[in-house]
C-alpha positions in Angstrom: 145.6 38.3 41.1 146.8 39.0 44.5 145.7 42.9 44.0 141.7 41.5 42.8 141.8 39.5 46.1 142.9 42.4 48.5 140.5 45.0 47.2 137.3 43.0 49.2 139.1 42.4 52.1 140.0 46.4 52.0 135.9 47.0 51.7 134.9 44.8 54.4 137.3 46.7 56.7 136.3 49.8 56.0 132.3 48.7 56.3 133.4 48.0 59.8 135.3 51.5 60.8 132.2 53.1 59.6 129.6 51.3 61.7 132.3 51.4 65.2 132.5 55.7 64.5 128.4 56.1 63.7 127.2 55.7 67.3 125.4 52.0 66.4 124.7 49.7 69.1 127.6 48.3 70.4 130.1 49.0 73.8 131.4 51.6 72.2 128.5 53.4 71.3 127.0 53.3 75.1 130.1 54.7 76.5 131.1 51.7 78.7 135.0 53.1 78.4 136.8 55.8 77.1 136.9 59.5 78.8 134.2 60.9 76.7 131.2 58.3 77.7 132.3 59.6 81.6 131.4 63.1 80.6 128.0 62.7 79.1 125.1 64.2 81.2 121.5 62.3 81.8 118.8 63.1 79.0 116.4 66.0 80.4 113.7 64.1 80.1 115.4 61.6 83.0 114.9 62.8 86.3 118.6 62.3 87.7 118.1 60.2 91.2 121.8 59.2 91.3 122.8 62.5 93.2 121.0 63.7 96.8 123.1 66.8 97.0 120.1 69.8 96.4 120.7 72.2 94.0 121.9 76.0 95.0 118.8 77.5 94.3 117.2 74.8 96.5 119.3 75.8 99.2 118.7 79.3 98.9 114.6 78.8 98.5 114.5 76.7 101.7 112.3 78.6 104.3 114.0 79.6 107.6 112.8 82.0 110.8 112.0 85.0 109.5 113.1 88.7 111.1 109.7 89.0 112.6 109.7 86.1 114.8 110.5 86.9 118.5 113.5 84.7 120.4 112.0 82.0 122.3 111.8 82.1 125.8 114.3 80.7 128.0 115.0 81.6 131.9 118.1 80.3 133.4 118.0 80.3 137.2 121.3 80.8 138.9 122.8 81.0 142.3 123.7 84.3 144.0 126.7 85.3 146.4 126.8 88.1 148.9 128.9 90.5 146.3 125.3 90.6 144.5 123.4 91.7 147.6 125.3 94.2 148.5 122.2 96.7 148.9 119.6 93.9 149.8 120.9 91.7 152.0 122.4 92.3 155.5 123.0 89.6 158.4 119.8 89.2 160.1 118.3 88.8 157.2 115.2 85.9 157.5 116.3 83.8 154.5 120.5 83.2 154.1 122.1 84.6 150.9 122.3 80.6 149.8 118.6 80.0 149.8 118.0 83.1 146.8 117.8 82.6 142.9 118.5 84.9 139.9 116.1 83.9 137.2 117.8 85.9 133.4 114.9 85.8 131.7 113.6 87.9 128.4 110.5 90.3 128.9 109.1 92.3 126.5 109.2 96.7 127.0 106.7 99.6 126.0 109.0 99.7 123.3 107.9 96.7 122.1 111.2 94.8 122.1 112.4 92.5 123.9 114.9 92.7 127.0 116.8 90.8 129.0 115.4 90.7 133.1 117.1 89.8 136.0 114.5 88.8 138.9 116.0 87.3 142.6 113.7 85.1 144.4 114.0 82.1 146.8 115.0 79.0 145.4 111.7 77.4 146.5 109.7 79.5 143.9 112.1 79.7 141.3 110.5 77.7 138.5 107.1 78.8 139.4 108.3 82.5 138.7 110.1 81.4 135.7 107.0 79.7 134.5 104.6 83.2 135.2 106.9 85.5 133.2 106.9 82.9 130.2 102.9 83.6 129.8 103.3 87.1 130.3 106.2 86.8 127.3 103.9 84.7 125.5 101.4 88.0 125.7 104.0 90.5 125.3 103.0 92.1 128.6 104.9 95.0 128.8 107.6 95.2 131.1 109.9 98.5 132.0 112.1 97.2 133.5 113.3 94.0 135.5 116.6 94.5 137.5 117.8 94.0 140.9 116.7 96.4 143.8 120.7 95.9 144.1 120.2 98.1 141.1 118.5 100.8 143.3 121.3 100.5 146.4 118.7 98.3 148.3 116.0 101.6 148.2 112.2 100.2 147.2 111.1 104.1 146.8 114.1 104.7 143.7 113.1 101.2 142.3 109.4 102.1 142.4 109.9 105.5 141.5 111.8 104.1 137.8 109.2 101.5 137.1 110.9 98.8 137.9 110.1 95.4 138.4 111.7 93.6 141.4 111.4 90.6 144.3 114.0 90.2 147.0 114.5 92.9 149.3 115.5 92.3 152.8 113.3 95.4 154.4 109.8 95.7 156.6 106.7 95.5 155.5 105.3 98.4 154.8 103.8 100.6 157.6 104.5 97.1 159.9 107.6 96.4 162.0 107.4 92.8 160.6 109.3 91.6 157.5 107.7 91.9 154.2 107.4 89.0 151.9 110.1 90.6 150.1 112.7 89.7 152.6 111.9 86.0 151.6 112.1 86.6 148.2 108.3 85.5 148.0 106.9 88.6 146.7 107.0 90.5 143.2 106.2 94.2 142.5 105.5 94.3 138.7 105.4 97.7 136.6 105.0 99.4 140.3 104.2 103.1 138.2 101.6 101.4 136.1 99.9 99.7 138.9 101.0 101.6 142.2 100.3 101.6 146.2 97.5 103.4 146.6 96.3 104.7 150.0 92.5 104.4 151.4 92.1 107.7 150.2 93.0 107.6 146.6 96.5 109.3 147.0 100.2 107.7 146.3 103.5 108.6 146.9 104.9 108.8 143.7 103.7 111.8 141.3 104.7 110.0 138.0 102.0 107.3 139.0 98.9 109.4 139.4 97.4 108.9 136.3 97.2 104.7 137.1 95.7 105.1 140.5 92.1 103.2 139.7 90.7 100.5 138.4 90.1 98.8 135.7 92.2 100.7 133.8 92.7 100.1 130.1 96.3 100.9 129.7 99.8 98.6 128.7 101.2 97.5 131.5 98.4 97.6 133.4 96.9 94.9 136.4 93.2 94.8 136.4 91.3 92.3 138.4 90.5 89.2 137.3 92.7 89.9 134.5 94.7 87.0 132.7 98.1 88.6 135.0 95.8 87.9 138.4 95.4 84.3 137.1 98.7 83.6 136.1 99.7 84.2 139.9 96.3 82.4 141.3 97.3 79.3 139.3 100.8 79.0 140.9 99.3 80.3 144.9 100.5 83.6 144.5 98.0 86.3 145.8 97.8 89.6 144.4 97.7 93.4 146.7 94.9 95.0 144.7 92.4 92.8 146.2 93.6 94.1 149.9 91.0 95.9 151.8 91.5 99.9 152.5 94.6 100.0 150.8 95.5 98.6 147.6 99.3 97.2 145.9 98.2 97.0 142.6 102.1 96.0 141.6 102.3 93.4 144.5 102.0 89.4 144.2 103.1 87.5 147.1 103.5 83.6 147.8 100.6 82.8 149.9 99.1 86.4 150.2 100.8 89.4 152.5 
């Protein structure tokens, strides 16, 4: 008797094994505990929100600057001691060593990369400069280049004579016994081969710069007038040389003209 009344109570429990093991309905089936429900991945056809972290390929699809984009322009304008102005600067000099700028700024060469500059100026005009050589970066306006006359041992001739692009220099004017604008550090020579001095009669004084001697001239580098460089200057009341009568200074810009 006792073995007849165990055999359904065996059956029942094994009825109940069977549904806990076939993945029914119940806490065990959704994986509310144990280590295997914590392993289980969303269905694919669930968008899974719970994680914000991008994927790898994400991360490596995201766009960034590309090689082809130039480096922003940025000048940084910085005080100068004597030890700079060796060449350039002497006592007697109409503007003290204190009142002169360095602007570092990029510029882009014939070569048509980009370089870093060094112009010194007064303080007064500083920003204004700065402000100039960003729209000629913005054009890529060629520049040879843009150092110090320092560069030169204080001689305008050897920094015309390698294209260079310069401001302060404590000297005369030319052909006056008055200080130039130079000596201020109001006035800029830019690409002084590509647009040179030239003399009432068509001649200059540097050979390499013969072929740039008239105007307009279609060539890189070059000042025209009326030209988008002329403007530049105009717009901050700087005048330019190759509007001087009988001789011109294609290369020159000056605060307030002279």
């Amino acid at each position: 008797m006792a073995r007849r009344r165990l055999l359904p109570y065996l059956g029942l429990l094994a009825v109940a094994a069977a549904t806990a093991c076939g993945g029914g309905t119940s806490a065990g089936a959704d994986g509310a505990a144990g280590p295997r429900s914590e392993a289980r991945q969303p269905s694919p056809s669930v968008p899974d929100t719970a994680s914000p972290v991008p994927s790898e390929t994400t991360l490596e699809a995201t766009p960034g600057p590309t090689a082809t984009e130039p480096p922003a322009f940025s000048a940084k304008i910085q005080k100068v001691d004597r030890s700079m102005l060796k060449h350039s600067w002497r006592p007697g000099c109409p503007v003290p060593v204190e009142k002169l700028r360095m602007i570092v700024m990029p510029h882009w060469g014939f070569d048509g990369k980009v370089h870093t500059g060094r112009l010194v100026v007064h303080e007064s005009v500083a920003e204004e400069v700065a402000g100039v050589f960003k729209r000629l970066y913005g054009w890529r306006f060629p520049i040879r280049r843009m150092e110090p006359v320092d560069r030169y041992g204080g001689s305008d001739y050897r920094s015309i004579d390698a294209d260079n692009t310069s401001a302060f220099n404590c000297r005369r004017a030319t052909g006056s016994g008055n200080w130039s604008k130079h000596a201020y550090g109001l006035a800029i020579d830019l690409n002084p081969r590509e647009n040179p001095w030239v003399n009432p009669d068509g001649s200059n004084e540097h050979p390499n710069a013969r072929a740039f001697v008239k105007r307009p001239l279609d060539k890189p580098g070059v000042i025209n007038p009326g030209d988008r460089v002329v403007k530049a200057f105009e717009r901050v009341g700087w005048e330019w040389g190759g509007y001087w009568s009988g001789a011109k200074d294609y290369q020159h810009f000056s605060k307030g003209g002279g």
